[in-house]
MOPAC internal coordinates of N, CA, C and O (Angstrom, degrees):
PM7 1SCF
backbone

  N    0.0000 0     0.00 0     0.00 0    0    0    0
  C    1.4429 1     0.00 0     0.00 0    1    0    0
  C    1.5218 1   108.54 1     0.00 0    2    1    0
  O    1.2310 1   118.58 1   -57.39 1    3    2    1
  N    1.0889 1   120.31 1   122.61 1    3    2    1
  C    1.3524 1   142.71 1   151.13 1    5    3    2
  C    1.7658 1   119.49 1     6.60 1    6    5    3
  O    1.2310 1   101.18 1   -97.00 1    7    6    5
  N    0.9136 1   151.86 1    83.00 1    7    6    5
  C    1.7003 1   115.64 1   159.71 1    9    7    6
  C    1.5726 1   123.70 1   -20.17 1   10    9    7
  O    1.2310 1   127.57 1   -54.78 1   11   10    9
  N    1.5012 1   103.04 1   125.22 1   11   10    9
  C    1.6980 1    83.84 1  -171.70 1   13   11   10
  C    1.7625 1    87.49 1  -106.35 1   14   13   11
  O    1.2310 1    97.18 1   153.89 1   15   14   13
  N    1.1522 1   158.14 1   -26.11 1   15   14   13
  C    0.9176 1   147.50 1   157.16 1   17   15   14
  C    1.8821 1   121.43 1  -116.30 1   18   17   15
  O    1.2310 1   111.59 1   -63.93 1   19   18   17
  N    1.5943 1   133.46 1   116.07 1   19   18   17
  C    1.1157 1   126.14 1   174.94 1   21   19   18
  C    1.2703 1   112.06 1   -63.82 1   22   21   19
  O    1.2310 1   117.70 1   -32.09 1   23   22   21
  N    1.7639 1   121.98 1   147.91 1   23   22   21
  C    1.1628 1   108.81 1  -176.99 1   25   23   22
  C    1.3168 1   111.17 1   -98.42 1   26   25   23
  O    1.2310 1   103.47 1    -1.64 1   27   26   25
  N    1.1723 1   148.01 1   178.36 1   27   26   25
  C    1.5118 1   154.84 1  -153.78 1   29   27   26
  C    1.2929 1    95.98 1  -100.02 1   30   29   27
  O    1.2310 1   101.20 1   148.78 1   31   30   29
  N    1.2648 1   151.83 1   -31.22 1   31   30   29
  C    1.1926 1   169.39 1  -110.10 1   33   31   30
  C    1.7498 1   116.90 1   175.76 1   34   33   31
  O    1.2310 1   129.96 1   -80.40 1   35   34   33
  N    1.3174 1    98.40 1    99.60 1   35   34   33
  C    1.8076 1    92.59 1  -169.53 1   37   35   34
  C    1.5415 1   117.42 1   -67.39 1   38   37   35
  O    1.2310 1    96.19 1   -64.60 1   39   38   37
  N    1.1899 1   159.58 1   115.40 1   39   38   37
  C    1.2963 1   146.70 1  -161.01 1   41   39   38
  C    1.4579 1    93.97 1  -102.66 1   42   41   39
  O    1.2310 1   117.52 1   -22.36 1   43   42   41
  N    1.4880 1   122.32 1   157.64 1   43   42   41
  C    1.6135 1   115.40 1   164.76 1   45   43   42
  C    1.3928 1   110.15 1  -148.21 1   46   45   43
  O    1.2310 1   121.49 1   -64.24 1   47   46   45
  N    1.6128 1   114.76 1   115.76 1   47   46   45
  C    1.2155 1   124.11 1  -173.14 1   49   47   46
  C    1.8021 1   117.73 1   -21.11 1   50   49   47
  O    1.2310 1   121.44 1   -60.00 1   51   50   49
  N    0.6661 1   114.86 1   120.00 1   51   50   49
  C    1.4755 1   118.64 1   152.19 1   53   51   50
  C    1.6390 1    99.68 1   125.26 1   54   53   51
  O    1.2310 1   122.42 1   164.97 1   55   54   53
  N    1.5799 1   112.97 1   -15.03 1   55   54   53
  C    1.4948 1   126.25 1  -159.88 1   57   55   54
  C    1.9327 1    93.26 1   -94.07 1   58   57   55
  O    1.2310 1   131.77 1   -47.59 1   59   58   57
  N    1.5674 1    94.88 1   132.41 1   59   58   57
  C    1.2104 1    99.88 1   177.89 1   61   59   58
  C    1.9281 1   116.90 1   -70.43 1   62   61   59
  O    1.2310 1   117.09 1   -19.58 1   63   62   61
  N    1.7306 1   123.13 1   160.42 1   63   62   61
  C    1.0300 1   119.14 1  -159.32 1   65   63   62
  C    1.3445 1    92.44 1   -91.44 1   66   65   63
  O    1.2310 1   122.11 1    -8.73 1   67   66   65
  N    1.5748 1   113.57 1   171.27 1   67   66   65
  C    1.5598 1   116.69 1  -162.45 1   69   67   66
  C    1.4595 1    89.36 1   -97.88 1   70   69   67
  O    1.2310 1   125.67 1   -32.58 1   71   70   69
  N    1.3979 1   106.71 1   147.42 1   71   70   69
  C    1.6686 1   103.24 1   171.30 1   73   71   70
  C    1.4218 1   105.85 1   -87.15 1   74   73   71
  O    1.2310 1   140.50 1   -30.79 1   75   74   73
  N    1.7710 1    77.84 1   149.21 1   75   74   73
  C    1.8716 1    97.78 1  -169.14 1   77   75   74
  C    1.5630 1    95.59 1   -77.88 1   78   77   75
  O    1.2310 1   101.65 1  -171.21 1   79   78   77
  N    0.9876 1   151.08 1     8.79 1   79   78   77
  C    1.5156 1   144.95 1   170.82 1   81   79   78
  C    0.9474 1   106.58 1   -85.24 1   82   81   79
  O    1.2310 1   112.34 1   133.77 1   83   82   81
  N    1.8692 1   132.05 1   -46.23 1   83   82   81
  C    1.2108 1   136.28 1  -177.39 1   85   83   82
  C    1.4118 1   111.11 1   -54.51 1   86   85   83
  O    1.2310 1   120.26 1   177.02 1   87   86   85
  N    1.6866 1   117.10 1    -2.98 1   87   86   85
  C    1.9462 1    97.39 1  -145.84 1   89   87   86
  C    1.0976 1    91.54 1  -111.57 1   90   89   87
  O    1.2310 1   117.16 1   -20.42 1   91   90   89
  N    1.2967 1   123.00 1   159.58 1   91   90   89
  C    1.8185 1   136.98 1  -168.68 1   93   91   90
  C    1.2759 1   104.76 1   -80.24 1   94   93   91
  O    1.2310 1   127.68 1   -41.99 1   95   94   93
  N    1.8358 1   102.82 1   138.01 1   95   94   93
  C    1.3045 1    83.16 1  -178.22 1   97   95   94
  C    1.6079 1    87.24 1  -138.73 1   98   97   95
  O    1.2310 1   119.57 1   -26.13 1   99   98   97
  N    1.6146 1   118.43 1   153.87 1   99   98   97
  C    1.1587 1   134.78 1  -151.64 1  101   99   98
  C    2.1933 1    90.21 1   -64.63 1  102  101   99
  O    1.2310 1   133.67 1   -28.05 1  103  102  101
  N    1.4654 1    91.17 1   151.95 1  103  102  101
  C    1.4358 1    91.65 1   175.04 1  105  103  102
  C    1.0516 1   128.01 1   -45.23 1  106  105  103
  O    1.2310 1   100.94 1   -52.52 1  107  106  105
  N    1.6433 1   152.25 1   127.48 1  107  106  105
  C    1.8146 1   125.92 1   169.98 1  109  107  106
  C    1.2799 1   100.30 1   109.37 1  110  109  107
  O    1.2310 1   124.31 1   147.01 1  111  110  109
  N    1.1359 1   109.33 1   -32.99 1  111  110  109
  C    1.7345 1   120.14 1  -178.83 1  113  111  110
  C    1.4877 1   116.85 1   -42.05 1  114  113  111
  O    1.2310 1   117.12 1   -51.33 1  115  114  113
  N    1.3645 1   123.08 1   128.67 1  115  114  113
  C    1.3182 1   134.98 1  -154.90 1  117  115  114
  C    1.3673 1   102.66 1  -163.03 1  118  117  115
  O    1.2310 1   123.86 1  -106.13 1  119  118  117
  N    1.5087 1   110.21 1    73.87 1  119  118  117
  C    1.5724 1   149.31 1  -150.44 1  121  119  118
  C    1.5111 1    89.80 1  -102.94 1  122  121  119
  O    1.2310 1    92.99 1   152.53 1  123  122  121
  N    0.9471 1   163.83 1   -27.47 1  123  122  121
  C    1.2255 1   136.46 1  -139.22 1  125  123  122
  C    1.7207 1   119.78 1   -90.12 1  126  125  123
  O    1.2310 1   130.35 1   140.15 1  127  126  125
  N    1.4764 1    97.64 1   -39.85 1  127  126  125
  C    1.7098 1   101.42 1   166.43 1  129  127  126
  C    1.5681 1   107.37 1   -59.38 1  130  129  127
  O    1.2310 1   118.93 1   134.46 1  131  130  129
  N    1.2940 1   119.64 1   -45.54 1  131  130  129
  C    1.2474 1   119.18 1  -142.76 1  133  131  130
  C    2.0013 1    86.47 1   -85.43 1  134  133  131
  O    1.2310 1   129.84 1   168.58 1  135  134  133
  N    0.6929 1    98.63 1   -11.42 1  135  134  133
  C    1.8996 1   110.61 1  -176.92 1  137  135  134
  C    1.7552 1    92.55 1   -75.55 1  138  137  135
  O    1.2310 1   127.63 1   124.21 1  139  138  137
  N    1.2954 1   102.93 1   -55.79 1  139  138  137
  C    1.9186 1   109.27 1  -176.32 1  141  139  138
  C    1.6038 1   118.97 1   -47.93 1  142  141  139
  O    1.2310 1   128.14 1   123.95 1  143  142  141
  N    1.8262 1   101.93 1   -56.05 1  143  142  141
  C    0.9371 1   113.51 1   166.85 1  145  143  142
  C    1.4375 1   140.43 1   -43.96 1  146  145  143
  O    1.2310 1   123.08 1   135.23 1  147  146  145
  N    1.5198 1   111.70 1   -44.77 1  147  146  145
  C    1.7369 1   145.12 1   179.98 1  149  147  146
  C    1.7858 1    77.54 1   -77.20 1  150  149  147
  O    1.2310 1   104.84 1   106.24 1  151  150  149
  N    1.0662 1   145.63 1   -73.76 1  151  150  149
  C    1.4869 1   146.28 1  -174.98 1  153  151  150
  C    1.7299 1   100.87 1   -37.27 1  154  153  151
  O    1.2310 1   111.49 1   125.51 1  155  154  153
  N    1.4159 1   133.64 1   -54.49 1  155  154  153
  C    0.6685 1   129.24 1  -159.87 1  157  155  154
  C    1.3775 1   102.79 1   -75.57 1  158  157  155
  O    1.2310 1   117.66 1   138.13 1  159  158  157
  N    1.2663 1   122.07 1   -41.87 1  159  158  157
  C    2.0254 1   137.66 1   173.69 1  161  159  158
  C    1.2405 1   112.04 1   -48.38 1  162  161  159
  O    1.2310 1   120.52 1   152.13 1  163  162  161
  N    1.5583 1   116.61 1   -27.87 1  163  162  161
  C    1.6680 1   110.58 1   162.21 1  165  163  162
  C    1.2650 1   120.57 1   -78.87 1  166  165  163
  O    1.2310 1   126.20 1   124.11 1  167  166  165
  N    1.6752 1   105.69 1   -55.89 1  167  166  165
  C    1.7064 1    93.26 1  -161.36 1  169  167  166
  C    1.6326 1   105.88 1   -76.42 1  170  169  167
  O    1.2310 1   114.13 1  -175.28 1  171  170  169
  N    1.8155 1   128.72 1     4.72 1  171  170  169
  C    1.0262 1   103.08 1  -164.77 1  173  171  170
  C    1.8967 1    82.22 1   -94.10 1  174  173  171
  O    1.2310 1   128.54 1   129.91 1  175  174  173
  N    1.1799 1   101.16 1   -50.09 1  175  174  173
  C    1.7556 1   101.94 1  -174.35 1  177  175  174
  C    1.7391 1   111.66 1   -38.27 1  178  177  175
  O    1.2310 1   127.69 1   118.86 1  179  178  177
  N    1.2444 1   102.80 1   -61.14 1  179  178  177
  C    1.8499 1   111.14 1  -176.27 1  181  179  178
  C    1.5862 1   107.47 1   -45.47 1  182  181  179
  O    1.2310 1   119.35 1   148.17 1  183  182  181
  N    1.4590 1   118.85 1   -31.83 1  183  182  181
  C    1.1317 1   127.21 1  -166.35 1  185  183  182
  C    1.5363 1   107.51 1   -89.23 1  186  185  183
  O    1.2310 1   124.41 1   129.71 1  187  186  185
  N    1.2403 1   109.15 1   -50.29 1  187  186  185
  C    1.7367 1    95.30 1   146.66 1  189  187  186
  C    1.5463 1   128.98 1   -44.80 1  190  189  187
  O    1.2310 1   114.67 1   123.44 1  191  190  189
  N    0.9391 1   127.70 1   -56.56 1  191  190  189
  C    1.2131 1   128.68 1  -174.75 1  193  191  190
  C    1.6585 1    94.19 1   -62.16 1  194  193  191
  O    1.2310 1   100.23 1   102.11 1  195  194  193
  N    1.0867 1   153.41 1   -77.89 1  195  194  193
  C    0.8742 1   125.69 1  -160.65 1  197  195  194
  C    1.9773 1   134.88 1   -75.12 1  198  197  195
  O    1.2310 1   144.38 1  -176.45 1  199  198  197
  N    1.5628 1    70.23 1     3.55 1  199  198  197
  C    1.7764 1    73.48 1   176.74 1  201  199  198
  C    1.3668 1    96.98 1   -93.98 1  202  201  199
  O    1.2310 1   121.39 1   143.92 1  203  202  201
  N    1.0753 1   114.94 1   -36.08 1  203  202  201
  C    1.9114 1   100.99 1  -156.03 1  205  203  202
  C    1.6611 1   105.72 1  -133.08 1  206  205  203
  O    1.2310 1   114.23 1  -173.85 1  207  206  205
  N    1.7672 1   128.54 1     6.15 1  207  206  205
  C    1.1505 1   115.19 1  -169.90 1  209  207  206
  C    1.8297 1   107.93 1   -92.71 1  210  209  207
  O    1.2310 1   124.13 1   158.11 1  211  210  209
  N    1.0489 1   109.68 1   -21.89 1  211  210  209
  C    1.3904 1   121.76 1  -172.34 1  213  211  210
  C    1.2940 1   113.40 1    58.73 1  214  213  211
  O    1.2310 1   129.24 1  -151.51 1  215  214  213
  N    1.5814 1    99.79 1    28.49 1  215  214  213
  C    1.8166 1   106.67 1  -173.76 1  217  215  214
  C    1.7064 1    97.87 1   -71.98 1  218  217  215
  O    1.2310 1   129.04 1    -5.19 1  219  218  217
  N    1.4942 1   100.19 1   174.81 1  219  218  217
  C    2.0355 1   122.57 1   158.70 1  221  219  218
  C    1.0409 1   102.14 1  -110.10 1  222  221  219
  O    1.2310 1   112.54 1   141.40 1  223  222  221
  N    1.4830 1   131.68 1   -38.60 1  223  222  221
  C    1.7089 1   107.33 1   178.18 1  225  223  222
  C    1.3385 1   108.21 1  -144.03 1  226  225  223
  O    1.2310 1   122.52 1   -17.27 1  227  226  225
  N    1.6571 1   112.77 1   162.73 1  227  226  225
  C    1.4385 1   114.99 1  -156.24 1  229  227  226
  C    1.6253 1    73.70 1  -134.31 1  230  229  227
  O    1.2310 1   123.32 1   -27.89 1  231  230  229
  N    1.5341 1   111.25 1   152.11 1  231  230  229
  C    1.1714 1   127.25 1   162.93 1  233  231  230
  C    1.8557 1   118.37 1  -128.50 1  234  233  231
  O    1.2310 1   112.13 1   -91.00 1  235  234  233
  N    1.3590 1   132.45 1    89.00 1  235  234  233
  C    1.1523 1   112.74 1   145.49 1  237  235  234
  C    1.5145 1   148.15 1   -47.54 1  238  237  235
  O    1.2310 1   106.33 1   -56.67 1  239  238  237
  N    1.1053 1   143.01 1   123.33 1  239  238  237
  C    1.5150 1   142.02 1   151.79 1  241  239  238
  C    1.2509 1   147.62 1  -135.21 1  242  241  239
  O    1.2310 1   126.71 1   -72.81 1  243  242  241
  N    1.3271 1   104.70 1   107.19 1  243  242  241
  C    1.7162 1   113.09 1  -178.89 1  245  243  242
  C    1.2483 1   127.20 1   -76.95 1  246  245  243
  O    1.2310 1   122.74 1   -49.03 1  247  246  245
  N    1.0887 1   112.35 1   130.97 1  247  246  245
  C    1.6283 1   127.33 1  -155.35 1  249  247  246
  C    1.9487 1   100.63 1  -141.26 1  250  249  247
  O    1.2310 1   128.25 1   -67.58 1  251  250  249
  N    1.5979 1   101.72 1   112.42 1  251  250  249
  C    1.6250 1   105.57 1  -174.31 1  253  251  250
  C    1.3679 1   103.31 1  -132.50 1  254  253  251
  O    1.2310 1   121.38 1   -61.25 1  255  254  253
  N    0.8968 1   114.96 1   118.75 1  255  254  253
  C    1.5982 1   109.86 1   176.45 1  257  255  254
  C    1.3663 1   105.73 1  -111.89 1  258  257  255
  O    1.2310 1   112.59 1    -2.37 1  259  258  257
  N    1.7393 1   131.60 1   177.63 1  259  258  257
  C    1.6753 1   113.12 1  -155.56 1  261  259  258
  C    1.7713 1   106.81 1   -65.78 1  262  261  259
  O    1.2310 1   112.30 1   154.39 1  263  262  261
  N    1.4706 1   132.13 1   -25.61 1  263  262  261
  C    1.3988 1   117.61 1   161.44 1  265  263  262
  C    1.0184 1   150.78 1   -92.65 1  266  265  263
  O    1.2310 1   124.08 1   163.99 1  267  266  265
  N    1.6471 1   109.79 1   -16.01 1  267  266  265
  C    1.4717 1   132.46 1   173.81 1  269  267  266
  C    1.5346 1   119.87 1  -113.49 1  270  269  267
  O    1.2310 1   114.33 1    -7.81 1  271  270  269
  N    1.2523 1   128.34 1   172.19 1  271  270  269
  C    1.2732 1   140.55 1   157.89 1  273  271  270
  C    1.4313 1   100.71 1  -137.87 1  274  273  271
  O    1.2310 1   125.39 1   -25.36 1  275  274  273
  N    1.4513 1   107.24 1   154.64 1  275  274  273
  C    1.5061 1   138.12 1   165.92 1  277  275  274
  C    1.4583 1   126.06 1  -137.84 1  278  277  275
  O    1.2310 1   127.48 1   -44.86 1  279  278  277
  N    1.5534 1   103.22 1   135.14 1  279  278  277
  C    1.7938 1    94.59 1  -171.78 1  281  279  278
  C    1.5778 1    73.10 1  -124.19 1  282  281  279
  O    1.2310 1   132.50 1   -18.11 1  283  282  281
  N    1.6359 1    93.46 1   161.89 1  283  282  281
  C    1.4262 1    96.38 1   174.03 1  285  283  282
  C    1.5209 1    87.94 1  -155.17 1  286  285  283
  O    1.2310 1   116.57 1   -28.44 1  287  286  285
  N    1.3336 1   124.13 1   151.56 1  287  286  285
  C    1.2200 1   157.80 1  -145.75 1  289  287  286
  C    1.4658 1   109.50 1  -141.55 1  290  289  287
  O    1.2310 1   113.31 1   -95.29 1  291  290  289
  N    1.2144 1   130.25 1    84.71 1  291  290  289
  C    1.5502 1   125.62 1  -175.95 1  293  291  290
  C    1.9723 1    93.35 1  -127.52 1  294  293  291
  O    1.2310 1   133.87 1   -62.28 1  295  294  293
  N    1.4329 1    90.79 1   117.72 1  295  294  293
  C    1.5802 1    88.50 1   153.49 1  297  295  294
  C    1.8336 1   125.31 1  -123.69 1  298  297  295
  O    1.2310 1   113.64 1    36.60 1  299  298  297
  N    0.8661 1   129.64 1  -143.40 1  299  298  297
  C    1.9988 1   120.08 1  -172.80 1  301  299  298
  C    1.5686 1   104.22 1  -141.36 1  302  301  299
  O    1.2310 1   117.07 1  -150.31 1  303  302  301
  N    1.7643 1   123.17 1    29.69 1  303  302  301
  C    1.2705 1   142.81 1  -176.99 1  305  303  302
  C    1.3648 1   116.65 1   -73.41 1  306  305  303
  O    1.2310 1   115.89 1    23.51 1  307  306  305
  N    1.0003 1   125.41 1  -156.49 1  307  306  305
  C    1.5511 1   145.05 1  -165.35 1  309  307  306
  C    2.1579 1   104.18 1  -106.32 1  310  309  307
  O    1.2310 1   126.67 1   166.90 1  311  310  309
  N    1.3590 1   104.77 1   -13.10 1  311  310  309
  C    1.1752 1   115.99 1   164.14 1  313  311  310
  C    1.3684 1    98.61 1    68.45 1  314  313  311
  O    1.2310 1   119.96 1    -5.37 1  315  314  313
  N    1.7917 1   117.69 1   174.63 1  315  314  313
  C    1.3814 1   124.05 1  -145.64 1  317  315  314
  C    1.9608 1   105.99 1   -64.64 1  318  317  315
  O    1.2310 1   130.92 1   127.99 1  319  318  317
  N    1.4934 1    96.53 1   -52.01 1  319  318  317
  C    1.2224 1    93.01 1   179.50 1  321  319  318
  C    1.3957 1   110.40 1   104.36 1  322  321  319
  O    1.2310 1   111.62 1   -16.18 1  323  322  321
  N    1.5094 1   133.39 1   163.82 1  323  322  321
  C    1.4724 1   140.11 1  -174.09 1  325  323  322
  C    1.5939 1   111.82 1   -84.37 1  326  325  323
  O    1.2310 1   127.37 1   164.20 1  327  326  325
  N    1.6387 1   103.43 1   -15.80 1  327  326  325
  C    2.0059 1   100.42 1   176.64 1  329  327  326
  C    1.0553 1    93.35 1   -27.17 1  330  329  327
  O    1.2310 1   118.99 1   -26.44 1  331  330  329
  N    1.8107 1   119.53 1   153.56 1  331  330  329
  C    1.2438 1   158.31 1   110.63 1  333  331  330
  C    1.4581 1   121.37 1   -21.16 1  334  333  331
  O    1.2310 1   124.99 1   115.10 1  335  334  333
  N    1.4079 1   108.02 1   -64.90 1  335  334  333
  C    1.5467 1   124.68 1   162.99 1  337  335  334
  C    1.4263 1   113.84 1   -25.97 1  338  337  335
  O    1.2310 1   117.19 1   -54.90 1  339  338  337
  N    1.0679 1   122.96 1   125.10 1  339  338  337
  C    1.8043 1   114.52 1   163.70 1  341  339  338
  C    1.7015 1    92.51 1  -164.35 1  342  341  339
  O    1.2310 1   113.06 1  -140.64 1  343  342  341
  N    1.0190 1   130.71 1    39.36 1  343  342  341
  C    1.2310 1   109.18 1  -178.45 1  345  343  342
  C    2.3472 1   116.05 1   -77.81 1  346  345  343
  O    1.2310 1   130.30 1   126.86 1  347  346  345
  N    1.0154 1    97.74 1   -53.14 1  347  346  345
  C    1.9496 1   103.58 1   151.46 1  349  347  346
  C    1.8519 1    96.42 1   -20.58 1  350  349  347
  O    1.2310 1   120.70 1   102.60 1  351  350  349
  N    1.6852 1   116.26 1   -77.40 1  351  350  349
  C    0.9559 1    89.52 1  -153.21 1  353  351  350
  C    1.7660 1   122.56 1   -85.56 1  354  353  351
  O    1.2310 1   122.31 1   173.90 1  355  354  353
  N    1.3318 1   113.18 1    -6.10 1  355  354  353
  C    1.3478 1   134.31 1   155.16 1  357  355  354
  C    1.6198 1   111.49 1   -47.79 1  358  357  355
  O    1.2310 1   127.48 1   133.54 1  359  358  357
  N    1.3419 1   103.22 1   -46.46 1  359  358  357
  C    1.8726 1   102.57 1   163.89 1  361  359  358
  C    1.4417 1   122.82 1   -62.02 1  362  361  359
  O    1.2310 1   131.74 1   138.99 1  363  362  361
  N    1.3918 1    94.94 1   -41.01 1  363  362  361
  C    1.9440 1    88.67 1  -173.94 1  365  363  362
  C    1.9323 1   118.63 1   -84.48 1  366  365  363
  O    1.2310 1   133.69 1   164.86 1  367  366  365
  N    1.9071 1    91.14 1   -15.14 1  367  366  365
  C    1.4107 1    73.09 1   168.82 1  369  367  366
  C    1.7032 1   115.60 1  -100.83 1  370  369  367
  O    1.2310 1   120.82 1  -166.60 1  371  370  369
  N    1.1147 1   116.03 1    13.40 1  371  370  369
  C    1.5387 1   127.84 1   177.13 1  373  371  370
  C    1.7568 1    99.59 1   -62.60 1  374  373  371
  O    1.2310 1   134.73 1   121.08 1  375  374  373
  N    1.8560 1    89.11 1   -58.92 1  375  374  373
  C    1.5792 1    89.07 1  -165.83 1  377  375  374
  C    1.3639 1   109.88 1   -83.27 1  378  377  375
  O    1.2310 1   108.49 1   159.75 1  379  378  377
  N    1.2518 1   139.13 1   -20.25 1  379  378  377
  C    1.5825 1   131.58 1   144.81 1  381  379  378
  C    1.6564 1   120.75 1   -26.07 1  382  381  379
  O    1.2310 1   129.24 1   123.75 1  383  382  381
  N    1.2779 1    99.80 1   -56.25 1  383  382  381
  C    1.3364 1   116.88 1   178.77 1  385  383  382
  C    1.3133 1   114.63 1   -70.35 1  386  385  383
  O    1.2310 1   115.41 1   164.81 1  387  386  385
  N    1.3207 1   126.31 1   -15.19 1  387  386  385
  C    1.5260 1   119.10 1   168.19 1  389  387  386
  C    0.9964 1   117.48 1   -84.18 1  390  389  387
  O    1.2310 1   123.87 1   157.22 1  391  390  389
  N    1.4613 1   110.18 1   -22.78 1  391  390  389
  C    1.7571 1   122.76 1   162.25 1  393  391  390
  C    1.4053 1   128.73 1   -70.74 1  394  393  391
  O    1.2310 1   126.04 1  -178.44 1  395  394  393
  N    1.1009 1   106.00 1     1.56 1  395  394  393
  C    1.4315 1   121.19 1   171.17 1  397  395  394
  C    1.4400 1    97.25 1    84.63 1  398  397  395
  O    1.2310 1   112.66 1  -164.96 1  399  398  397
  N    1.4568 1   131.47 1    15.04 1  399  398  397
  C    1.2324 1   132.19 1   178.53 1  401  399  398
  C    2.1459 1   126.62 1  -112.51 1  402  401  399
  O    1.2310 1   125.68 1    20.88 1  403  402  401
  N    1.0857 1   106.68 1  -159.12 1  403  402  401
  C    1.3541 1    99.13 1  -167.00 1  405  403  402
  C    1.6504 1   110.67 1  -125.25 1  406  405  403
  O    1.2310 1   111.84 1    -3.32 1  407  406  405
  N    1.2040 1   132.98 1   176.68 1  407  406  405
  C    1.1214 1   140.49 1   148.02 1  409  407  406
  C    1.2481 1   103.59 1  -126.51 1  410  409  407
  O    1.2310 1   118.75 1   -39.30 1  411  410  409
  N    1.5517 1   119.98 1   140.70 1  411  410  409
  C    1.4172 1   113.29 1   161.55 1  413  411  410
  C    1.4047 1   104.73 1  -136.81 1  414  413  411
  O    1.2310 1   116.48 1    -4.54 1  415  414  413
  N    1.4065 1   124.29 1   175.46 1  415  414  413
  C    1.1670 1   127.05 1   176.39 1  417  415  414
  C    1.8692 1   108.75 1  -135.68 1  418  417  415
  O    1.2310 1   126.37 1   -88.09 1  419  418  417
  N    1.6502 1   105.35 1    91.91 1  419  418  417
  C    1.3488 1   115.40 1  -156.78 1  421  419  418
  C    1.5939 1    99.64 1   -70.76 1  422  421  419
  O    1.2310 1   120.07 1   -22.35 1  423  422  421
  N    1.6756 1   117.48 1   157.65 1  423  422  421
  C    1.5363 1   102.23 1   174.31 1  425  423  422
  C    1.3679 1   115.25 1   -63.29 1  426  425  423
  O    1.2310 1   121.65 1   -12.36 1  427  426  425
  N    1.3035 1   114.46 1   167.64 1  427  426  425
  C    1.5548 1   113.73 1   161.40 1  429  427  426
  C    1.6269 1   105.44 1   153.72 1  430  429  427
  O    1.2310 1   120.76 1    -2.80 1  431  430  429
  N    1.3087 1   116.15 1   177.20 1  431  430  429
  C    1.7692 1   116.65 1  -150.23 1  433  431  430
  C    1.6361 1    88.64 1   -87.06 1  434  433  431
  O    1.2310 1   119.88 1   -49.36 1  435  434  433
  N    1.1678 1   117.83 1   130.64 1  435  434  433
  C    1.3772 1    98.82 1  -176.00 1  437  435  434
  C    1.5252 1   112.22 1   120.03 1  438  437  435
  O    1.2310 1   116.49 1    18.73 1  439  438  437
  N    1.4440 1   124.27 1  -161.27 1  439  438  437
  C    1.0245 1   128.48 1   163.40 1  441  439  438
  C    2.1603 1    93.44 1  -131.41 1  442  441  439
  O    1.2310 1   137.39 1   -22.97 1  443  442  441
  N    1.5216 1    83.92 1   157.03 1  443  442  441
  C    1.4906 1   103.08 1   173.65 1  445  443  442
  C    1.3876 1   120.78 1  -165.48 1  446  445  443
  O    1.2310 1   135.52 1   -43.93 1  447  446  445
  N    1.3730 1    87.56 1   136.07 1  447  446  445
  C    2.2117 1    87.50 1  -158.59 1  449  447  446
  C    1.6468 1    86.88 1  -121.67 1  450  449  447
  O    1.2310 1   133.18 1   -45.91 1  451  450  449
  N    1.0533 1    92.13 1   134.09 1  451  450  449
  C    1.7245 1   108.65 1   166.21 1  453  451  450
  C    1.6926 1   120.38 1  -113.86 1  454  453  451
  O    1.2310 1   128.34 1   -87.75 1  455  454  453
  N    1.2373 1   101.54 1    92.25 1  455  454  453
  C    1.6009 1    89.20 1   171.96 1  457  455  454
  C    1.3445 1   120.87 1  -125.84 1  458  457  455
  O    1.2310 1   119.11 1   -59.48 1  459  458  457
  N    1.4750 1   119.31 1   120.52 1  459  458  457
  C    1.2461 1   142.47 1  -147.03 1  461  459  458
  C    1.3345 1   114.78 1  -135.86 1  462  461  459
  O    1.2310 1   113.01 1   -68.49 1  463  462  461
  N    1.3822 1   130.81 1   111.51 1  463  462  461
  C    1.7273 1   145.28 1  -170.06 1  465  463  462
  C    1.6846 1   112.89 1  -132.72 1  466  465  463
  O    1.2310 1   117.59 1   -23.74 1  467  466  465
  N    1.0060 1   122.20 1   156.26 1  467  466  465
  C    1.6001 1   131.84 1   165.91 1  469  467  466
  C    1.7834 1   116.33 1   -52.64 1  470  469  467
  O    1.2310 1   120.76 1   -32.72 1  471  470  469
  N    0.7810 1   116.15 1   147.28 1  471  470  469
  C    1.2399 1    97.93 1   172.36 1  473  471  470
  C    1.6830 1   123.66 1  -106.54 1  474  473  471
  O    1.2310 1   125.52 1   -15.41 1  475  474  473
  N    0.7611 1   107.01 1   164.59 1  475  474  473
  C    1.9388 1   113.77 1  -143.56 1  477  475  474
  C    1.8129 1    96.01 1   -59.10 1  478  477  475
  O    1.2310 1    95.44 1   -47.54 1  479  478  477
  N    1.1327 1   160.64 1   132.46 1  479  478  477
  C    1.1958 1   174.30 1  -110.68 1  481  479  478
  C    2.1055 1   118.02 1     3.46 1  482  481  479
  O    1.2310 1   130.65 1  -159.60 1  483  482  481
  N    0.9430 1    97.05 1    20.40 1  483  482  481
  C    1.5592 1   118.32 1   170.55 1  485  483  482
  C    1.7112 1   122.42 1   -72.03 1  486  485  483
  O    1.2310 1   120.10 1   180.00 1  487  486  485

């Protein structure tokens, strides 16, 4: 299967992740909610996927350019499905949306969450 998105940042199995304290952050920057929030976009998404996607592989990727960031969440599962239930994702696009940003959920085999905001002094 394909790469369906390259990441900005090459990661390579076995190599530890860079700490997010170390990483530059634009002058004025006042990251810390928006850090909670992006915190909250993993463990609630990953946690879907493993409760209910019946996927084999999950792909994260963060993508920031000097005004925005994007995480995106693609795994190769059974995809969202007709549930009623959505409250998880009613949360993450609430707080996207307080960021003046979006959640979307683009087509594709699988599930895939896009959630994408300004970044904090931008």
């Amino acid at each position: 299967m394909p790469a369906l998105l390259e990441p900005a940042v090459p990661l390579h199995h076995g190599q530890p992740l860079p700490d997010p304290a170390e990483s530059e952050r634009p002058p004025g920057a006042d990251s810390g909610q928006q850090d909670q929030d992006q915190d909250q976009l993993l463990r609630e998404s990953l946690t879907n996927v493993t409760r209910h996607a019946h996927a084999t592989s999950v792909e994260v990727v963060v993508t920031a350019t000097g005004e925005h960031v994007a995480v995106d969440v693609i795994d190769n599962g059974v995809g969202i499905g007709s549930s009623t239930r959505r409250s998880g994702l009613t949360n993450l696009r609430q707080r996207a949306e307080k960021r003046g940003g979006t959640l979307t959920v683009p087509e594709h085999d699988g599930t895939h969450l896009r959630w994408a905001v300004p970044l904090p002094g931008s």
